[in-house]
C-alpha positions in Angstrom: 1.6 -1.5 5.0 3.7 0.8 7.1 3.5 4.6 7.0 6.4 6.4 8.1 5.2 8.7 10.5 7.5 11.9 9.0 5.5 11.2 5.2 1.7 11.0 7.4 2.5 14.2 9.3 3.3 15.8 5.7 0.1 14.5 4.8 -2.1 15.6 7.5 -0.2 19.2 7.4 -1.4 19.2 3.4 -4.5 18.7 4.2 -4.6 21.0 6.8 -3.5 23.6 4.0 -6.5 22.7 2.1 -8.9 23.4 4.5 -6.7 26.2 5.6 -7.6 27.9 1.8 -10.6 26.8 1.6 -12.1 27.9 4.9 -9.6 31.3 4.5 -8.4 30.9 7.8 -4.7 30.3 7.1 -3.7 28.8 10.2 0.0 27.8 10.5 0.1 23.8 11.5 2.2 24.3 14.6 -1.5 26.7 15.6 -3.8 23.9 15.3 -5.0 22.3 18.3 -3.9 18.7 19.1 -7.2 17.3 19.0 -7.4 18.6 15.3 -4.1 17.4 14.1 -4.9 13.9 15.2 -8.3 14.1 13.0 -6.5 15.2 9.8 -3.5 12.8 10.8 -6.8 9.9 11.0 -8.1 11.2 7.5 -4.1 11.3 6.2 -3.5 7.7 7.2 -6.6 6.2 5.4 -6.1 8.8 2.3 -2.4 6.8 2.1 -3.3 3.3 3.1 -6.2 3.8 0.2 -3.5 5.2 -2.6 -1.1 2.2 -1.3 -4.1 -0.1 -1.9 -4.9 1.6 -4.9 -1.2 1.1 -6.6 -0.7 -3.1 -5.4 -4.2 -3.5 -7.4 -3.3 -1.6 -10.4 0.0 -3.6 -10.2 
């Protein structure tokens, strides 16, 4: 499966915004450090590949 890499940066900028709330540090996404983008871009990739997975067995 290929992820287009515009629909996995929305992803990791959602959750992001999760943990953004959650925390209550609303930090824009353009404000988080490069290390921690590529961590919630990691958990965004296997949160899509999992749905993707998730739909062709439910097919």
């Amino acid at each position: 499966m290929r992820i287009d890499d515009h629909e996995l940066e929305a992803a990791a900028a959602a959750i992001q915004r999760v943990v953004a709330n959650r925390s209550g540090r609303g930090r824009n996404w353009f404000a988080v450090p490069e290390a921690q983008r590529r961590q919630y871009r990691e958990e965004a990739r296997a949160a899509l590949e999992a749905a993707s997975a998730a739909a062709v067995g439910a097919a």
